[in-house]
MARFILUM-65161 format. One record per residue (C-alpha): residue number from 0; x, z, y. Coordinates in Angstrom, 3 decimals, always signed. Each point is the difference from the previous one (the first is absolute). Layout:
BEGIN
resi NUM&u X&w Z&v Y
...
REM end
This chain:
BEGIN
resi 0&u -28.739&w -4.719&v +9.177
resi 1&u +1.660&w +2.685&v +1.486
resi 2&u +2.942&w -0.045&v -2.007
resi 3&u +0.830&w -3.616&v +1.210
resi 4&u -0.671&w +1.117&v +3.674
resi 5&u +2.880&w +2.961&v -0.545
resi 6&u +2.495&w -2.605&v -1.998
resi 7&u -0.409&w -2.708&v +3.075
resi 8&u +0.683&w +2.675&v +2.738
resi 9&u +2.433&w +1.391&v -2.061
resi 10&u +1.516&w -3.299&v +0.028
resi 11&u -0.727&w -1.184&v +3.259
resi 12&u +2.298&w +3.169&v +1.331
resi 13&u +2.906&w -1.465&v -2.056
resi 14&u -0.266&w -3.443&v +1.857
resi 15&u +0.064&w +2.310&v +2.785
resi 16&u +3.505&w +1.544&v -0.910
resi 17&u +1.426&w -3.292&v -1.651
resi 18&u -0.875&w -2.172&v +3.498
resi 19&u +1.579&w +2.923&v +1.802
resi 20&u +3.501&w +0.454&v -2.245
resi 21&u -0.020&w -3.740&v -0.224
resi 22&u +0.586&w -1.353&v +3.638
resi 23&u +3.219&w -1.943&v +0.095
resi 24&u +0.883&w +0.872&v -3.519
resi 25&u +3.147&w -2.041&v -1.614
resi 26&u +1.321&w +0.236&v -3.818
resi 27&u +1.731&w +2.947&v +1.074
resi 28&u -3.294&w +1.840&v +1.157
resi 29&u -1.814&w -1.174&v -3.399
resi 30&u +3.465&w +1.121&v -2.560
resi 31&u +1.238&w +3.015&v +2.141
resi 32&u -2.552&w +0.775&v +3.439
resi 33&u +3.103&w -0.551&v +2.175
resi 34&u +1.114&w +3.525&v -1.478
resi 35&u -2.296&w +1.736&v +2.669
resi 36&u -1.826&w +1.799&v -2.396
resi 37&u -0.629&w +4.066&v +0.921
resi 38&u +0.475&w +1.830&v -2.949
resi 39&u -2.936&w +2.126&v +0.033
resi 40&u -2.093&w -2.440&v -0.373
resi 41&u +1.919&w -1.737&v -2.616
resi 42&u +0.323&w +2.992&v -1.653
resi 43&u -4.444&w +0.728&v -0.005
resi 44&u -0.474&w -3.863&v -0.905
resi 45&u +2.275&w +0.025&v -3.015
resi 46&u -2.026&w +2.784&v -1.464
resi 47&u -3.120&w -2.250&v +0.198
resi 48&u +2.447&w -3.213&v -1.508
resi 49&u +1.042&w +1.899&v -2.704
resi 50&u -3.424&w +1.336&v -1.235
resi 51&u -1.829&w -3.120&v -1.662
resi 52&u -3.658&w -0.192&v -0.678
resi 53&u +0.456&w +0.160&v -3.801
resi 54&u +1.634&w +3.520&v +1.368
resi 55&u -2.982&w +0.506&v +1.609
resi 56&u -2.171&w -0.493&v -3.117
resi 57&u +2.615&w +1.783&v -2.321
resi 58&u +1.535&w +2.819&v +1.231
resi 59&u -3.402&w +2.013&v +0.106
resi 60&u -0.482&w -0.895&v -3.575
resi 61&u +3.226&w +1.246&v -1.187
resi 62&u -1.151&w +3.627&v -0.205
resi 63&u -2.022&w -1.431&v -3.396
resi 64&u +2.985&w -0.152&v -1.611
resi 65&u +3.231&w +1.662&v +1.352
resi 66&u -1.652&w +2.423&v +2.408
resi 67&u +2.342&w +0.247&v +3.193
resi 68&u +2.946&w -0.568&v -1.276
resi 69&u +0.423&w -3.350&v +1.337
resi 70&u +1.132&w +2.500&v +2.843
resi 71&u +3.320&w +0.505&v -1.618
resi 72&u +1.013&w -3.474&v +0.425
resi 73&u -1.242&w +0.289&v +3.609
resi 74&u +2.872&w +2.513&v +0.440
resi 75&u +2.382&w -2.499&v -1.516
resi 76&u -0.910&w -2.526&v +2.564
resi 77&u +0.621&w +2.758&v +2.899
resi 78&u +3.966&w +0.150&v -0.700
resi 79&u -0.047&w -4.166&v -1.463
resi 80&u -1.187&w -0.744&v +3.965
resi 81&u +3.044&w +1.947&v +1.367
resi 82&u +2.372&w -1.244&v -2.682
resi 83&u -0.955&w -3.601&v +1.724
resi 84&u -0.270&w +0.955&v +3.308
resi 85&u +3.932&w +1.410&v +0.046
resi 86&u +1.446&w -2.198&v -2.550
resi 87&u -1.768&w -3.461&v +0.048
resi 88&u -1.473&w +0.098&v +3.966
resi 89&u +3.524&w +0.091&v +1.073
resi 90&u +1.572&w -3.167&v -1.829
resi 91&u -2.851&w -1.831&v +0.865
resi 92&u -0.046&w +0.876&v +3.966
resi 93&u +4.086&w -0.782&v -0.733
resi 94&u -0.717&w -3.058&v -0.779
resi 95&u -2.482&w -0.962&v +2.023
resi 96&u -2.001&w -1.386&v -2.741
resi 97&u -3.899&w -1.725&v -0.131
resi 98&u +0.186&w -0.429&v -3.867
resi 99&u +1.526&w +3.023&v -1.718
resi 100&u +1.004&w -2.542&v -2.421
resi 101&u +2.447&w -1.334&v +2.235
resi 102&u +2.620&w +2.828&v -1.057
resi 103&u -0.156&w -1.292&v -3.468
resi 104&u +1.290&w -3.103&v +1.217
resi 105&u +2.437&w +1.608&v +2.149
resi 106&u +1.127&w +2.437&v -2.652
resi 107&u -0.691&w -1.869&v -3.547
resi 108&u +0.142&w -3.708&v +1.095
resi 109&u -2.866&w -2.659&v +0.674
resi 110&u -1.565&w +0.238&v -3.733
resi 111&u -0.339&w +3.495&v +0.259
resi 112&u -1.930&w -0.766&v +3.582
resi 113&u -2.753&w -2.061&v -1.441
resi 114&u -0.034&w +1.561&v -3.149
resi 115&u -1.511&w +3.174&v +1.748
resi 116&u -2.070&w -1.840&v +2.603
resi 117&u -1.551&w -2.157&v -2.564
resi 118&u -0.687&w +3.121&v -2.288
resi 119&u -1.972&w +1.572&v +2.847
resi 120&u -1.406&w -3.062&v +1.122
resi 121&u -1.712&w -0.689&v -3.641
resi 122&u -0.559&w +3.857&v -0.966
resi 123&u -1.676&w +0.826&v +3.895
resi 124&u -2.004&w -2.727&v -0.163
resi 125&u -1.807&w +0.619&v -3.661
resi 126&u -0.499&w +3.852&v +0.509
resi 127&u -1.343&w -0.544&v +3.665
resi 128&u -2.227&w -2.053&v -1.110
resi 129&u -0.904&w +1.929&v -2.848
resi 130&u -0.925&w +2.714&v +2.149
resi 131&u -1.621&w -1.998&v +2.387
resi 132&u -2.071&w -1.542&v -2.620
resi 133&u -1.411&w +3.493&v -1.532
resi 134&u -1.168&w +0.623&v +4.078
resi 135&u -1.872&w -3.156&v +0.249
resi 136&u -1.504&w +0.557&v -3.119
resi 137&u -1.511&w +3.349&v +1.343
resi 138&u -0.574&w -1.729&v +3.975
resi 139&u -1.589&w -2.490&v -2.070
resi 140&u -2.048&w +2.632&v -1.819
resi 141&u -1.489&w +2.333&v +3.152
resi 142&u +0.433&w -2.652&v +2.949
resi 143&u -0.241&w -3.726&v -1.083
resi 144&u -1.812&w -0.305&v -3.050
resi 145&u -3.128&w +1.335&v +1.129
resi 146&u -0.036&w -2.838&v +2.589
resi 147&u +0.411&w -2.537&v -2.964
resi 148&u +4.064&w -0.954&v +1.247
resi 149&u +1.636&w -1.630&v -2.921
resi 150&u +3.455&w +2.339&v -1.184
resi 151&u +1.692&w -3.405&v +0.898
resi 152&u -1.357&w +0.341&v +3.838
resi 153&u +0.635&w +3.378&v +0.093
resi 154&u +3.905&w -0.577&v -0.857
resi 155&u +0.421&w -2.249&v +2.666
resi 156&u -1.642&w +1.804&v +2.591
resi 157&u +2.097&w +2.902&v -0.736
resi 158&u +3.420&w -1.812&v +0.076
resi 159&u -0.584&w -1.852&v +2.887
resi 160&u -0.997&w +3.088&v +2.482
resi 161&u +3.506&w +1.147&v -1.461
resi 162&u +1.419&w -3.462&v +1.303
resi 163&u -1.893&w +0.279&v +3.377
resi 164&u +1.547&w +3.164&v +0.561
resi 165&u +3.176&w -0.135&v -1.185
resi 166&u +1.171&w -3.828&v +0.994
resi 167&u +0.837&w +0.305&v +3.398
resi 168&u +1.788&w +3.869&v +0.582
resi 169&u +0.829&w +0.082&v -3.780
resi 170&u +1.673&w +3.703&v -0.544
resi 171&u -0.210&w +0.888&v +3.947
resi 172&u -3.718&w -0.531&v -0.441
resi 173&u -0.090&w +2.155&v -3.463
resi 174&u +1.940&w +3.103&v +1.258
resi 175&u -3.076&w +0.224&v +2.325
resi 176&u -2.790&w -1.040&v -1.897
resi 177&u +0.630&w +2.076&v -3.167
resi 178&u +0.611&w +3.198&v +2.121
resi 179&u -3.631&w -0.900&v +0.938
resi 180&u -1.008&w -0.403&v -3.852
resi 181&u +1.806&w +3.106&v -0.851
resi 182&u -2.095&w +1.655&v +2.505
resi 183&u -3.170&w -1.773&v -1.618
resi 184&u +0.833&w +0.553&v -3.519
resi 185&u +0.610&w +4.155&v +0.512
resi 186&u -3.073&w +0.399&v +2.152
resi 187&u -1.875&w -1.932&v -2.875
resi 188&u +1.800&w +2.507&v -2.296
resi 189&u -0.820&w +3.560&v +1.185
resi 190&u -3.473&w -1.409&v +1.156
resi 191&u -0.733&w -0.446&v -3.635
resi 192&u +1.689&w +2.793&v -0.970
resi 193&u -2.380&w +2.014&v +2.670
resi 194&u -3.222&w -1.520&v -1.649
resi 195&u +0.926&w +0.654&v -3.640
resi 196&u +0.584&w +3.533&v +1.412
resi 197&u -3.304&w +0.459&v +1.972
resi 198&u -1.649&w -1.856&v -2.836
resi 199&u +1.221&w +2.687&v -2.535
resi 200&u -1.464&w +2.721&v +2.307
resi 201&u +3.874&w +1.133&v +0.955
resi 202&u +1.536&w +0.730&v +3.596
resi 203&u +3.647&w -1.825&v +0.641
resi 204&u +1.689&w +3.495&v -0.716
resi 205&u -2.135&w +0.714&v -3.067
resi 206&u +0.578&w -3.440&v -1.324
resi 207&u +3.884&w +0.648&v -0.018
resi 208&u -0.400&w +3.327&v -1.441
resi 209&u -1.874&w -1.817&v -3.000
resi 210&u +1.930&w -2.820&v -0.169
resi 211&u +2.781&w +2.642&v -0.679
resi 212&u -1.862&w +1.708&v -2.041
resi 213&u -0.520&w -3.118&v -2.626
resi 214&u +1.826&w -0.606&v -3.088
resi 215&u +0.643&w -3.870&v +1.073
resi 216&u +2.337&w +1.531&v +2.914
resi 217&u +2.894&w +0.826&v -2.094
resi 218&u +2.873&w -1.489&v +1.458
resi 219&u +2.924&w +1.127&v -1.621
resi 220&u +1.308&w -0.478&v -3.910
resi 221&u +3.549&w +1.664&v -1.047
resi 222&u -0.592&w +0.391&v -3.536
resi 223&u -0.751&w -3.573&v -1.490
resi 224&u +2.614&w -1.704&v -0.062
resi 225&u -1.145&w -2.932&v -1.933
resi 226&u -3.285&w -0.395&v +2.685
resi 227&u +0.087&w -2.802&v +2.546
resi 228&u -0.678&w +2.999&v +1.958
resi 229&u +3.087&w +2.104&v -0.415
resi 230&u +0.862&w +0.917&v +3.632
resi 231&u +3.476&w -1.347&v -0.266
resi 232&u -1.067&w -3.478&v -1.162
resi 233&u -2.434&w -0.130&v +3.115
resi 234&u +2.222&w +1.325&v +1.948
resi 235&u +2.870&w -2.530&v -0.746
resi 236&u -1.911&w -3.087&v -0.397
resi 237&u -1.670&w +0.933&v +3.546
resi 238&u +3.529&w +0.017&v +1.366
resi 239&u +0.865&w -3.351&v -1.570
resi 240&u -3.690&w -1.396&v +0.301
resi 241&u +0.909&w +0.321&v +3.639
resi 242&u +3.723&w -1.552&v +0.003
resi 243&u -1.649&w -2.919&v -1.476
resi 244&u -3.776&w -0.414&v +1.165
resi 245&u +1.730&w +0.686&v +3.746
resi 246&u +3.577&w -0.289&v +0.096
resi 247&u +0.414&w -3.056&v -1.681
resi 248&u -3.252&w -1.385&v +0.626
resi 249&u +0.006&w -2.433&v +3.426
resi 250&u -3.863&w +0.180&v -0.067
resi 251&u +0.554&w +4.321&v +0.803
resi 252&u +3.071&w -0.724&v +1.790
resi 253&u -1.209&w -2.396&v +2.835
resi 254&u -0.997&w +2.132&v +2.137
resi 255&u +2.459&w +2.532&v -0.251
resi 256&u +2.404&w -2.306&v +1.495
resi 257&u -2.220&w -0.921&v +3.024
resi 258&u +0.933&w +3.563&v +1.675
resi 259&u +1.855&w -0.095&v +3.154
resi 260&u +2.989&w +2.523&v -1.564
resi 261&u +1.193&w +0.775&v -3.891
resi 262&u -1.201&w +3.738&v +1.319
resi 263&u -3.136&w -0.863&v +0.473
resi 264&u -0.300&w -2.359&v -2.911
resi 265&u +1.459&w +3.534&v -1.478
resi 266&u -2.472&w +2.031&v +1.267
resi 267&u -2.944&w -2.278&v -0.892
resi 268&u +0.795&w +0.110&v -3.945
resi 269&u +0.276&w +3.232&v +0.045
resi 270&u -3.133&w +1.066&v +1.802
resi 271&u -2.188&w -2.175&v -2.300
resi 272&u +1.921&w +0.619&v -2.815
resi 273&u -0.950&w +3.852&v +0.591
resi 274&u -4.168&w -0.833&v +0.587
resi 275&u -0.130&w -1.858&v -3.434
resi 276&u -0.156&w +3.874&v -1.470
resi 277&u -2.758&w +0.681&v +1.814
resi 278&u -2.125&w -3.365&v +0.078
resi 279&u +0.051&w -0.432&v -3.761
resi 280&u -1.425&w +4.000&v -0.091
resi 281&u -3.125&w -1.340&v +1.834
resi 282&u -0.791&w -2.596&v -2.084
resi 283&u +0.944&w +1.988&v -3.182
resi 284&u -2.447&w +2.745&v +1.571
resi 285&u -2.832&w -2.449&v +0.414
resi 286&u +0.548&w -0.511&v -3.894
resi 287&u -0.260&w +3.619&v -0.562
resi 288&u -3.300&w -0.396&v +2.269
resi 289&u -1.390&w -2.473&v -1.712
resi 290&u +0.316&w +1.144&v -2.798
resi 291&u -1.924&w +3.158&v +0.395
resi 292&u -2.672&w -1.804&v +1.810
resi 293&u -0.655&w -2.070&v -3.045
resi 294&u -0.411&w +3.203&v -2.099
resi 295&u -2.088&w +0.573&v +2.875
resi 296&u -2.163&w -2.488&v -0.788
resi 297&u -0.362&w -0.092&v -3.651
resi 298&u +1.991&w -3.157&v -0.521
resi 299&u +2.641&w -1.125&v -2.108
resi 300&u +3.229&w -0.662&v +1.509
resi 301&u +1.506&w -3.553&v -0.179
resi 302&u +2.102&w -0.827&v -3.258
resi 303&u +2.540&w -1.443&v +2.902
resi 304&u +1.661&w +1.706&v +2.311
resi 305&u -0.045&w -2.718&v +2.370
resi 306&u -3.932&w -0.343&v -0.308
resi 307&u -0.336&w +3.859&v +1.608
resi 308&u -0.071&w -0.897&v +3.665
resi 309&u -1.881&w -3.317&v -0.275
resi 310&u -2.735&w +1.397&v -2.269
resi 311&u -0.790&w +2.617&v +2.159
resi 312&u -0.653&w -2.970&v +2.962
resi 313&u -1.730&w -1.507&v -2.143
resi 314&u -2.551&w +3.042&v -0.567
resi 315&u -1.088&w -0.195&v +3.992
resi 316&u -0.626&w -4.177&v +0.310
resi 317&u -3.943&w +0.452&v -0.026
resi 318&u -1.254&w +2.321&v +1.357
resi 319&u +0.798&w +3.522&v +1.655
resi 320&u +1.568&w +1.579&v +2.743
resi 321&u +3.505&w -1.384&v -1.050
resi 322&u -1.087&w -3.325&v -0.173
resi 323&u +1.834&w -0.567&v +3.999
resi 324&u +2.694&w +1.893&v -1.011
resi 325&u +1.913&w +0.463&v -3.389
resi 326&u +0.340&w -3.817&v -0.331
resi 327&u +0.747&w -0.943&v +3.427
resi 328&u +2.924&w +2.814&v -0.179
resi 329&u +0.862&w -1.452&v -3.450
resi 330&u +0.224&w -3.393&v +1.411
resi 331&u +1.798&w +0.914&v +2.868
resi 332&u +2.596&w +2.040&v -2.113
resi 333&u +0.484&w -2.987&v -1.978
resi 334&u +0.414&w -2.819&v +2.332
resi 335&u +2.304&w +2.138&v +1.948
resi 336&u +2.650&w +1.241&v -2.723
resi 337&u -0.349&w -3.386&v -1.237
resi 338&u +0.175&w -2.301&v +2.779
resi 339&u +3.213&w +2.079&v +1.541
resi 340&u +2.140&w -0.503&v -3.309
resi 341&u -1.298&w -3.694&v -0.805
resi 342&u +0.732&w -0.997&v +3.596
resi 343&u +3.309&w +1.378&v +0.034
resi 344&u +0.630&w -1.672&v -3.367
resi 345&u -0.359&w -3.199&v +1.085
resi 346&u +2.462&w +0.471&v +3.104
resi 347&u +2.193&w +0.694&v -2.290
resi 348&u -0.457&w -2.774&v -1.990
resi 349&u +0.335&w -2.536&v +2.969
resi 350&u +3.119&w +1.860&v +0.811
resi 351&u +1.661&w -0.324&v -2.744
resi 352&u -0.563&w -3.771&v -1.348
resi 353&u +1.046&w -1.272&v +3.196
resi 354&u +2.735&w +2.412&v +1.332
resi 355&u +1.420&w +0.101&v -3.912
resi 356&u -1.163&w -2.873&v -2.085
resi 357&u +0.251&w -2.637&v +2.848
resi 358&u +2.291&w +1.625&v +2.169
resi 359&u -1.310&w -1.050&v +3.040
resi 360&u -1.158&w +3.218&v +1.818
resi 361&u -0.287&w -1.815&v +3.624
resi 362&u -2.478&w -2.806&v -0.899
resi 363&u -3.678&w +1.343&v +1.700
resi 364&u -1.542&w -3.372&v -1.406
resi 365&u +1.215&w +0.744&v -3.704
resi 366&u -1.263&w +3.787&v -0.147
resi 367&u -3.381&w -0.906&v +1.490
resi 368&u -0.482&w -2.349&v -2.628
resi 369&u +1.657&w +2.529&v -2.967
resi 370&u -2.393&w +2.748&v +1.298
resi 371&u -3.163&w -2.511&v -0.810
resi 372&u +1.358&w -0.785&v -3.362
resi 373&u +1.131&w +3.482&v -0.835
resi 374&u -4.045&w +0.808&v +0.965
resi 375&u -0.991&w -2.710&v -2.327
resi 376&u +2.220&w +0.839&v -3.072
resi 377&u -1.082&w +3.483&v +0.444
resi 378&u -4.122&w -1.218&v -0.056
resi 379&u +0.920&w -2.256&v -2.835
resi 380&u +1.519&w +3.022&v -2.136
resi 381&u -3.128&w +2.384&v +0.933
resi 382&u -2.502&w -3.019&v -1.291
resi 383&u +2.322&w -0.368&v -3.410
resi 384&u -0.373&w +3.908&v -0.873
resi 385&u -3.609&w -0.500&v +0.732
resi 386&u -0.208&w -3.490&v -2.340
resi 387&u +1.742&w +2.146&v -2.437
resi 388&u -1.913&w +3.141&v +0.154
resi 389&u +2.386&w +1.598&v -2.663
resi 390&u +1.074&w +3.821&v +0.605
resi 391&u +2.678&w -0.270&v -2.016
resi 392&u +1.391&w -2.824&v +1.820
resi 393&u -0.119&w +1.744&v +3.310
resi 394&u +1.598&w +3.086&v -1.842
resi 395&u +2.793&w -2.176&v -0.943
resi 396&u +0.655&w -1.379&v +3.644
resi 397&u +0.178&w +3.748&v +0.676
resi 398&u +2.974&w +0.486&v -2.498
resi 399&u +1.524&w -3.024&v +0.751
resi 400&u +0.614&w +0.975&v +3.464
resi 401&u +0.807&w +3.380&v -1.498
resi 402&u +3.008&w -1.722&v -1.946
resi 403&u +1.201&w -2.381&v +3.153
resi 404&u +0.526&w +2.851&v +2.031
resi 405&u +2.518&w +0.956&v -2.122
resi 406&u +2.612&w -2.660&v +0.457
resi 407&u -0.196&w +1.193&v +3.757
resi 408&u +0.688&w +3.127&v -0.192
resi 409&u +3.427&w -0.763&v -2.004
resi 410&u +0.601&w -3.085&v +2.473
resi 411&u +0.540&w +2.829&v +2.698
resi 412&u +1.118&w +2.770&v -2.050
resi 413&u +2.780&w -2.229&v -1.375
resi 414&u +0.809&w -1.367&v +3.974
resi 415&u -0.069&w +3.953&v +0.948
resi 416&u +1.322&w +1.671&v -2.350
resi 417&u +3.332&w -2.270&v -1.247
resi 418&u +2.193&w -2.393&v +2.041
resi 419&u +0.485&w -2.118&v -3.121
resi 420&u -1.129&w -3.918&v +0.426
resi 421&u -2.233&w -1.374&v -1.932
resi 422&u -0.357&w -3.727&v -2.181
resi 423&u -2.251&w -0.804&v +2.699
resi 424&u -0.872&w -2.967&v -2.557
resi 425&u -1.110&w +2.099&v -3.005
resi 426&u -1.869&w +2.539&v +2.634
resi 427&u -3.801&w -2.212&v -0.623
resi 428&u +0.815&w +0.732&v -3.776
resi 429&u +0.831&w +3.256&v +0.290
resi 430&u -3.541&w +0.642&v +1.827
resi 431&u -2.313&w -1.755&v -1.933
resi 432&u +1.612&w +1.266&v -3.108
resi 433&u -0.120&w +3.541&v +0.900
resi 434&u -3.700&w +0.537&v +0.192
resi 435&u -0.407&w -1.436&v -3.644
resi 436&u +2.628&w +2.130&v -1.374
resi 437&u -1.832&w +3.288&v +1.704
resi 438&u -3.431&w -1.285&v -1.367
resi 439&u +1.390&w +0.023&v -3.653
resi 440&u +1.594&w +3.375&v +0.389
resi 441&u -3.501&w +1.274&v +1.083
resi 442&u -1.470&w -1.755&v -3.256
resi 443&u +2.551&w +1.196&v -2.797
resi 444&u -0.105&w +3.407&v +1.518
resi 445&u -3.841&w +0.204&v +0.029
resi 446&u -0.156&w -1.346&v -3.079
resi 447&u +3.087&w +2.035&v -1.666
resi 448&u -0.738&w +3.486&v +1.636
resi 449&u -4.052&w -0.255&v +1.630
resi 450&u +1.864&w +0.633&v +3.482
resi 451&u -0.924&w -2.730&v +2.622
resi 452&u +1.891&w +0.162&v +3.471
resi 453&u -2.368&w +0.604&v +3.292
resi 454&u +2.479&w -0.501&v +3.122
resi 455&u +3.121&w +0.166&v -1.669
resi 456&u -0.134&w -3.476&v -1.020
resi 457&u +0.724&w -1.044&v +3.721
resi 458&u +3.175&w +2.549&v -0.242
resi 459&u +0.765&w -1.559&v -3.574
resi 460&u -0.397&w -3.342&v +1.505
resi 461&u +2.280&w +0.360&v +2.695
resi 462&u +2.832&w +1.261&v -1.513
resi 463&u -0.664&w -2.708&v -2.820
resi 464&u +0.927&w -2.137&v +2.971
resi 465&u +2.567&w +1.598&v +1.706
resi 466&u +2.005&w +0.193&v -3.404
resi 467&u -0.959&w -3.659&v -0.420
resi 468&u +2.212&w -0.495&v +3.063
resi 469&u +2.878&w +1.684&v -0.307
resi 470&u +0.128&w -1.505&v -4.051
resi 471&u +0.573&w -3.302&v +1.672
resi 472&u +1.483&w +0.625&v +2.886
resi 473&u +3.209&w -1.217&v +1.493
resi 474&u +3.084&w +2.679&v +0.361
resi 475&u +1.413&w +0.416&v +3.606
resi 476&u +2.612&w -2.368&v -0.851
resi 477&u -1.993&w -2.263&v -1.893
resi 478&u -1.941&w -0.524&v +3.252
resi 479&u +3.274&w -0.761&v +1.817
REM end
């Protein structure tokens, strides 16, 4: 009972905000926040946006497997944020844009326009819900099943506080309300981390000192170079992880362009770019944690990685002095990492089917109604993963949206990099095609050689693209 009291305050403070950042709002508060934004608090609400709750669940877990070396791609991420913040921020402050697809169409043609926003439209939509669904599966787990809520129930209560929130202010409402649930989600963190400390008999400095100490803490690997671990891989793939999972991504990019200035918009990226280094080393520490505190107790860790955290809740629902803590924290954690990147998701989703797909940016009527059916769609997906119930289906959404973020990446590159035109015709072709072609390179090699591609496959698939492009491309003087 005390778990639902927390999750209705929590929520009745972002009615609060949303009421607040929504008086008098217009399409151009709900796409852009009238590009009032301050960039410090941009900059602390995208860090909160950009963790999910599967994050939340995962990260810890990683240490199972791979130790800390998820830390090297961390690094990569670091200079990807300032690669977009001086060379994408500025063409899209340029232009003045709401959809970052909009400089397709300026610089490829209308095709290319909708062939990006409708690849991000259809990719966004299945992995946020995806993610969303594995958080209501655990909500529904610690908050709503013991209070006999059917899954169903549970989905739509979830979606709709989203829509309450979100409806009105639309991104002026979320640069305010995740800065909240980034301050909710970190609090929830090193609160958990302090209790698997004090529970392990170990003061905060001699907790560091032994998660130093631990094997699992290894961070660094120079000398495989066929590991999915090599530093250089990580390191590169963070860098391009970042171009496209932020730069070319209007879902991370949204809010960026609601600063007042390009140098704050500048100075945002960069700052949270920088704290990613240091938020995914607490929850990779709380992995090392846990870890020794189920040697601790004399029980086997979880075959899955991503079972660590959540089986270690579990442990404290009857019974103990935990039982008002750990899973209230938990809870907390998890609503807030993922309520502040499925809210922001959704924006985005709004914004682009009706300032890109219909074109008509201006009409208030037409976006109130998109938001609702966005909503809808989105409960409608979460229910068919659940009707489903197939792991390896939701592991192929994952690599789907894996591939489709491909074509993106050599949309811009090739709009960047080259002044050449494009057959703005054969550009949906080129797109769809290119993803297939990477995924049968990834088999033959695999099956050939025993190598399988980690995060190169986004590199691969990008260039795949970009060549695509220039193959059938139109010569300056064609194009004249």
């Amino acid at each position: 009972m005390m778990i639902i009291v927390i999750v209705l305050a929590y929520f009745s403070l972002l009615f609060a905000m949303s009421r607040w950042q929504g008086r008098r709002a217009t399409n151009e508060t709900f796409y852009r926040a009238d590009k009032k934004s301050p960039w410090l608090m941009v900059a602390f609400g995208m860090i909160g946006a950009s963790i999910s709750g599967i994050t939340f669940i995962s990260v810890p877990g990683m240490v199972l497997n791979t130790q800390m070396t998820y830390l090297q791609m961390c690094m990569g991420f670091i200079l990807g944020y300032v690669v977009v913040a001086f060379a994408l921020l500025p063409l899209y402050y340029r232009l003045n844009l709401t959809s970052i697809y909009a400089y397709l169409g300026q610089r490829l043609g209308r095709r290319s326009h909708k062939t990006g926003s409708w690849i991000f439209l259809l990719s966004k939509m299945a992995g946020a819900a995806v993610r969303f669904y594995v958080v209501c599966i655990i909500l529904q787990r610690f908050v709503f099943e013991p209070h006999g809520v059917p899954f169903a129930v549970t989905t739509v209560i979830l979606v709709l506080l989203i829509w309450l929130y979100t409806r009105t202010g639309g991104i002026k409402t979320l640069v305010w309300t995740d800065s909240f649930q980034t301050l909710c989600l970190f609090a929830a963190l090193l609160l958990i981390i302090y209790k698997v400390a004090e529970d392990l008999g170990l003061t905060m400095s001699a907790a560091v000192s032994a998660v130093d100490s631990n094997a699992l803490s290894r961070v660094f690997v120079w000398d495989d170079w066929a590991s999915k671990q090599n530093f250089w891989k990580q390191f590169l793939s963070g860098v391009f992880v970042v171009l496209v999972m932020t730069g070319v991504d209007q879902d991370m990019m949204q809010k960026n362009l609601t600063c007042k200035t390009l140098r704050g918009a500048q100075k945002d990226m960069c700052t949270y770019g920088v704290a990613f280094l240091p938020a995914n080393m607490l929850f990779l520490a709380l992995g090392v944690l846990l870890t020794m505190w189920y040697q601790r107790q004399g029980m086997a860790l979880p075959a899955s990685g991503d079972d660590l955290l959540p089986h270690f809740v579990s442990s404290f629902t009857a019974g103990g002095d935990y039982i008002a803590v750990i899973p209230i924290l938990f809870v907390l954690g998890i609503v807030a990492a993922a309520f502040s990147s499925a809210d922001s998701a959704l924006t985005s989703l709004t914004t682009i089917y009706c300032v890109d797909i219909l074109g008509r940016k201006d009409d208030e009527r037409l976006r109130k109604r998109t938001h609702i059916a966005v909503c809808g769609v989105f409960v409608l997906f979460i229910l068919l993963f659940k009707a489903v119930n197939s792991t390896s289906l939701i592991d192929a959404i994952y690599i789907i949206c894996g591939y489709t973020y491909g074509p993106l990446l050599g949309l811009f590159a090739y709009g960047l990099l080259t002044k050449r035109p494009v057959n703005d015709r054969l550009v949906p072709y080129v797109a769809v095609a290119s993803p297939f072609l990477c995924y049968a390179i990834e088999y033959v090699v695999g099956q050939t050689t025993g190598y399988h591609f980690g995060y190169e496959l986004l590199m691969m698939n990008g260039l795949l693209t970009f060549t695509g492009l220039w193959l059938t491309s139109r010569t300056m003087d064609d194009a004249a």
